[in-house]
C-alpha positions in Angstrom: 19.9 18.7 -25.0 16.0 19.1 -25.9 13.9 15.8 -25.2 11.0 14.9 -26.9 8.6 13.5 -24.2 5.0 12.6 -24.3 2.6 15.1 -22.6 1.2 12.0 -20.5 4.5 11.6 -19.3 5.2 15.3 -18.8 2.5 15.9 -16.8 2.6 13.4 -14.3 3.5 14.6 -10.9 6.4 13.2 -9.3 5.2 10.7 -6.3 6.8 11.8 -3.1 7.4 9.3 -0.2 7.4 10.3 3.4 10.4 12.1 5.1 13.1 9.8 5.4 15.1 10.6 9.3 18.0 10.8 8.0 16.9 13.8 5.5 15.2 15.6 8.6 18.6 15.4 10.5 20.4 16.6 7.8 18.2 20.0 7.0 17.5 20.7 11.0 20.1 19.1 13.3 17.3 16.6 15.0 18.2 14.1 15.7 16.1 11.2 17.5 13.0 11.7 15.5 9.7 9.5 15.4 8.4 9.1 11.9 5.1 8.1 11.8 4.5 8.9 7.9 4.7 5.7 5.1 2.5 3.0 7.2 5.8 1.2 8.2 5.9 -1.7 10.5 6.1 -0.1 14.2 8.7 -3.0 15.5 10.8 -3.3 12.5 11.4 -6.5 10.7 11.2 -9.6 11.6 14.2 -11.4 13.6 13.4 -14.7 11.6 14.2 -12.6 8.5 17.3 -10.6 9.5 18.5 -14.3 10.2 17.9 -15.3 6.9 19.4 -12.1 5.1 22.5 -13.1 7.3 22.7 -16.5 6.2 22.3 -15.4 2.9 24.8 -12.6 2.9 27.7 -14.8 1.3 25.6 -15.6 -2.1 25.2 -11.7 -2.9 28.2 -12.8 -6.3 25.3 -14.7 -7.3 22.6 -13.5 -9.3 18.5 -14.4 -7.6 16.3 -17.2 -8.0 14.7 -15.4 -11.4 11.2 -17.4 -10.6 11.9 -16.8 -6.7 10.8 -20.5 -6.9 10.9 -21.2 -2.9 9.3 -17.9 -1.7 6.4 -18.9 -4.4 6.9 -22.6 -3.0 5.8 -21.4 0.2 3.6 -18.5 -0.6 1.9 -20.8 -3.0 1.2 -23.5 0.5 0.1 -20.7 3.1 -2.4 -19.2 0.4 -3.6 -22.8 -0.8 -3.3 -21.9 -4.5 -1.1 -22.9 -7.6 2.4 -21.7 -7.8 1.6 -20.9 -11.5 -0.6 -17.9 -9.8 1.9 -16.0 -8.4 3.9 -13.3 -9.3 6.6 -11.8 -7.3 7.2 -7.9 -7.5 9.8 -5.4 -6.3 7.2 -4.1 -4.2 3.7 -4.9 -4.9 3.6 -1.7 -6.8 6.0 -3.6 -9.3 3.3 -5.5 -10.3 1.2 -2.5 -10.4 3.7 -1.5 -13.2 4.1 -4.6 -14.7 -0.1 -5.1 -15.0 -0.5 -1.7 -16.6 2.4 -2.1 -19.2 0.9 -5.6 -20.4 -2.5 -4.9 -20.3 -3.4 -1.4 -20.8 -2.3 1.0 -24.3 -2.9 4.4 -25.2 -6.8 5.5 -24.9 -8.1 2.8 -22.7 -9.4 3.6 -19.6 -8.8 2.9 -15.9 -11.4 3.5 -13.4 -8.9 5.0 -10.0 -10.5 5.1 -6.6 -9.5 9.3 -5.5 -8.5 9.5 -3.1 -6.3 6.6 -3.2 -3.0 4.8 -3.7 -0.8 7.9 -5.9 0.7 5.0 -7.7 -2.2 3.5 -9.4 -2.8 6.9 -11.5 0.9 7.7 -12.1 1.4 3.8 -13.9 -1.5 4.3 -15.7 -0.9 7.7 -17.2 2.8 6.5 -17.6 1.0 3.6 -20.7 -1.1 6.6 -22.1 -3.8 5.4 -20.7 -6.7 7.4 -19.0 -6.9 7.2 -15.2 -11.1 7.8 -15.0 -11.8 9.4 -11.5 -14.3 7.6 -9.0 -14.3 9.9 -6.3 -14.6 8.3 -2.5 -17.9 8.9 -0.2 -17.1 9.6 2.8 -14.1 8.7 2.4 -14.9 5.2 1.5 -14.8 3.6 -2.0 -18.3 3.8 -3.9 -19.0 0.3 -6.0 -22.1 1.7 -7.4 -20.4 4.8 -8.7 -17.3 2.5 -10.3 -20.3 0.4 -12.1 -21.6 3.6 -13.3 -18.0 4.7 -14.8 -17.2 1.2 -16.9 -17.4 2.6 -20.7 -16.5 0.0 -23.5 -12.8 1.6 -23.3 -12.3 0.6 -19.6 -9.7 -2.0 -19.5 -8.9 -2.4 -15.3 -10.2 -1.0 -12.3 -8.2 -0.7 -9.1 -9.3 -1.1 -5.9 -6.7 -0.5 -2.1 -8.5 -2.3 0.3 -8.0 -0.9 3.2 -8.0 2.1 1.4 -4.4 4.5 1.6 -5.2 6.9 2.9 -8.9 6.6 4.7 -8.3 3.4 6.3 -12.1 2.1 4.9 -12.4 -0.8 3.7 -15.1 -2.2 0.6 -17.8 -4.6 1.9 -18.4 -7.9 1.1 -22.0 -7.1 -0.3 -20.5 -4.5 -2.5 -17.8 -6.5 -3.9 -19.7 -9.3 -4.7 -21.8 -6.8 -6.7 -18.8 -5.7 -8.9 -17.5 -8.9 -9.5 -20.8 -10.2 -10.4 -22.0 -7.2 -12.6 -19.0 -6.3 -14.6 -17.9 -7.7 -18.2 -15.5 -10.8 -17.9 -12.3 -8.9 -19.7 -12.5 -5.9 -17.6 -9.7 -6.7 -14.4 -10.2 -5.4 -11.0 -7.4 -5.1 -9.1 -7.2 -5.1 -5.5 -4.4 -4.1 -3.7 -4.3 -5.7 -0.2 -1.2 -3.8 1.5 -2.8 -3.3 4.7 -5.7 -6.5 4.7 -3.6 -8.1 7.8 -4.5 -5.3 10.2 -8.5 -5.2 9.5 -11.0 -6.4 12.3 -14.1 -5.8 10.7 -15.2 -9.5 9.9 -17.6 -7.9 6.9 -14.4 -7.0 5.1 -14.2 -8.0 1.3 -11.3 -10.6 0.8 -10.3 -10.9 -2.9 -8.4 -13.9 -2.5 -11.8 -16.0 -1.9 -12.3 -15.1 -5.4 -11.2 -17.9 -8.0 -8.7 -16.0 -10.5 -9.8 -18.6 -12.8 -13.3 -17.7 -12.5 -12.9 -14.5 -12.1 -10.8 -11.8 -14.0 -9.5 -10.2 -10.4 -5.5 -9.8 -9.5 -5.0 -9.6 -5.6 -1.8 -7.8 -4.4 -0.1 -8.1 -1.5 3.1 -7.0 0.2 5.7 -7.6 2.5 6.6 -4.0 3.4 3.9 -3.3 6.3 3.2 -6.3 8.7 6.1 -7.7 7.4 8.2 -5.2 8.6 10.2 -5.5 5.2 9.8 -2.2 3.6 13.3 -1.9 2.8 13.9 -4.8 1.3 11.0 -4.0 -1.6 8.8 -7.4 -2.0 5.0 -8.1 -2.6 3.8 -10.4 -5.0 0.6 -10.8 -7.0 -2.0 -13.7 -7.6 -3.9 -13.8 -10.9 -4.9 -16.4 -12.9 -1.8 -18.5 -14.6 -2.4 -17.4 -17.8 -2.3 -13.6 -16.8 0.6 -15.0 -15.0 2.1 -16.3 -17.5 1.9 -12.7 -19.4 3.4 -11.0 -16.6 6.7 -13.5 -17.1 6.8 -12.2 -20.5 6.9 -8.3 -19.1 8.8 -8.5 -16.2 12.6 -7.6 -15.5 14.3 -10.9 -15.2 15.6 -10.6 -11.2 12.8 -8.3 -10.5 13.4 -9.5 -7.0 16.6 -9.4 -5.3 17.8 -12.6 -3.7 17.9 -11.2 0.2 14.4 -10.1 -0.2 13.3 -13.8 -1.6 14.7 -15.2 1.7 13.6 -12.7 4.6 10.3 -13.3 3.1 10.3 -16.7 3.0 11.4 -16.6 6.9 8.7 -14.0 7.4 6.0 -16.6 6.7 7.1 -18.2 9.3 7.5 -15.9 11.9 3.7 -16.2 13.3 4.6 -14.7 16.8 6.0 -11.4 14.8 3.2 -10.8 12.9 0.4 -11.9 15.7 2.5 -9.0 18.3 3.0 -6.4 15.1 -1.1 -6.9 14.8 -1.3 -6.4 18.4 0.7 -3.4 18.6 -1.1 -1.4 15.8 -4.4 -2.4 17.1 -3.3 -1.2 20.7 -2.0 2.0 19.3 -4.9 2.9 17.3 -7.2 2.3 20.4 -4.7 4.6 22.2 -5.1 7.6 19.0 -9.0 7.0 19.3 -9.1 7.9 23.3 -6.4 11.0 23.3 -7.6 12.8 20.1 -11.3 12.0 21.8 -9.5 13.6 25.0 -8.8 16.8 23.1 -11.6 16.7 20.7 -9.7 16.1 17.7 -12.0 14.9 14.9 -10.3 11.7 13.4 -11.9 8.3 11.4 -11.9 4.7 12.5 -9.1 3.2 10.8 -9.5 -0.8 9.1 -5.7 -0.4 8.4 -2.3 0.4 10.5 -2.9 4.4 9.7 -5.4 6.8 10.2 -6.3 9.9 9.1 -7.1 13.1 11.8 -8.9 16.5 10.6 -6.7 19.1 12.5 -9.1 22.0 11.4 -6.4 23.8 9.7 -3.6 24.0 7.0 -2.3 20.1 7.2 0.8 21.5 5.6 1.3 24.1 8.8 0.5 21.4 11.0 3.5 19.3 9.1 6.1 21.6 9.5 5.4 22.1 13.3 5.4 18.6 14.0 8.6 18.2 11.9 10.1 21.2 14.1 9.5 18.6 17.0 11.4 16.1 15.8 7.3 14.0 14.5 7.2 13.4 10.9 3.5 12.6 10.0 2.3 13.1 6.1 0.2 16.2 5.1 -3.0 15.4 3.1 -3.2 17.9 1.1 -1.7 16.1 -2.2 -4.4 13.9 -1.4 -7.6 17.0 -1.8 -7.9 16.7 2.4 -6.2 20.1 2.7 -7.2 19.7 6.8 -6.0 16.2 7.1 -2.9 15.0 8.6 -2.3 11.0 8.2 -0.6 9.0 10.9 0.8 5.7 10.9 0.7 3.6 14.6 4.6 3.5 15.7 5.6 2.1 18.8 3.7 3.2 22.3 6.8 5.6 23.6 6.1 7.1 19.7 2.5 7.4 20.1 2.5 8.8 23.1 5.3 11.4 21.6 2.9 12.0 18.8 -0.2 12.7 21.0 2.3 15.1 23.1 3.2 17.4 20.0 0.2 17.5 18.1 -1.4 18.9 21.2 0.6 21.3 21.9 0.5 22.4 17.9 -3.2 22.3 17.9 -3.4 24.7 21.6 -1.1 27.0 20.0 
């Protein structure tokens, strides 16, 4: 069989996710391995939410809530906006997908913070669009050089703040400055995966932003502080009418029903997300003194990862870890050749981590 397929679509790169365990036991025999390499939630998910996912377990001949009505309910009373804003997403990349494939055609342009979120430049290229390049400075997203890439073809801009995978955040000054310099039917997009974990008080907050004043889409997600990263739920809030469109686009149960309610009980579950934030924050304080220790360069993090230049090939430095039974995530895919990126697991993890990359990095 020869396919016809789009050179757009051709040449996209396929995105690939961090080890899985179970795929390191299979290809090496180890067994009891820490993976510290997709941001995931230290502690796991939260008991509220198993709960739930147990309660619900008996409904599964049913099809989901298609407008996820009482996660929106709730979401909709924690955020203090109208229900009509949100939009629920298999993932909050979902909506990434959905946003691209309603708003954005062949030729426009996307302005793509690099580097940054893979996902943002693969859904764009995947609607023949034109992912335009606004490369970080040190290592941090550059407003003025965004402004100074809008062309009359630019449709979006996205934004990860914290940024995946430099952990920096954009600055309240500077985003006031997009939002009050650029045209009113260009949309910025800001993806807020990791905002929960930020302690710098000067961070930008998108969601203080009217969407009805404002042409601006905030994502969020349940996969990191939520602990629900298996379960595949975020959500997006826009203004209805952009809402409204993203009904139009979307698959009908676009969110399955045992994701709905483990979210739902996440909200809840204040005691699991205030000792999750206090675990990453702890752990991170833990990476800053032992790679200080052994005078391993690494960056200040905003989000539950960091980033750590091991002066060498980050792929080497991968596959000796992974001989150890430590996944991490080499940067090179990301243009940081020297960079290895390490997500806060649990302190018997860190500590485990700390252990192997020094002996690696004595070698």
């Amino acid at each position: 069989m020869k396919l016809s397929i789009p050179d757009y679509i051709a040449s996209i790169a396929p995105y690939k996710p961090g080890k899985p365990l179970d795929e390191l036991a299979r290809e090496t025999g180890i067994t009891h391995a820490v993976k510290l390499a997709s941001n995931e939630n230290p502690i796991g998910p939260s008991p509220a939410a198993v709960t739930a996912i147990q309660h619900a377990l008996t409904n599964l001949h049913r099809y989901p809530d298609g407008s996820g009505h009482a996660l929106v309910v709730k979401l909709a009373g924690k955020l203090g906006i109208d229900r009509g804003q949100i939009v629920l997403g298999n993932g909050s990349d979902d909506i990434i997908g959905i946003l691209t494939r309603a708003l954005v055609r062949p030729g426009d342009e996307v302005i793509v913070p690099s580097p940054s979120f893979l996902m943002y430049d693969i859904m764009v290229r995947c609607s023949g669009a034109v992912s335009v390049v606004a490369p970080l400075k040190n290592r941090a997203i550059c407003i003025d050089d965004i402004l100074a890439a809008v062309t009359p073809r630019c449709k979006m801009i996205f934004l990860c703040n914290p940024n995946n995978p430099t952990g920096s955040i954009v600055f309240r000054a500077d985003f006031e400055k997009l939002m009050t310099s650029l045209p009113q039917d260009i949309i910025v997009v800001v993806d807020e995966a990791y905002m929960e974990f930020v302690r710098d008080s000067d961070c930008a907050k998108s969601l203080d932003y009217d969407p009805e004043k404002y042409p601006i889409v905030t994502l969020r997600t349940f996969s990191k502080a939520y602990g629900l990263a298996g379960l595949r739920i975020g959500y997006g809030v826009m203004s209805k009418d952009l809402a409204d469109i993203l009904h139009r686009v979307r698959q009908p149960f676009n969110t399955n029903s045992l994701a709905q309610v483990a979210a739902n009980a996440a909200l809840d579950d204040d005691d699991f997300l205030r000792k999750t934030i206090d675990m990453v924050h702890d752990g991170l304080d833990y990476f800053y003194a032992e790679l200080g220790r052994m005078g391993v360069r690494y960056f200040p993090t905003q989000a539950n990862f960091m980033l750590i230049d091991v002066g060498q090939s980050a792929d080497a430095v991968f596959e000796k870890l992974l001989n150890k039974g430590v996944i991490v995530r080499s940067m090179r895919a990301y243009s940081y050749p020297d960079y290895i990126r390490v997500n806060v697991g649990q302190p018997r993890e860190n500590q485990r981590f700390i252990q192997s990359l020094e002996s690696v990095m004595l070698r």
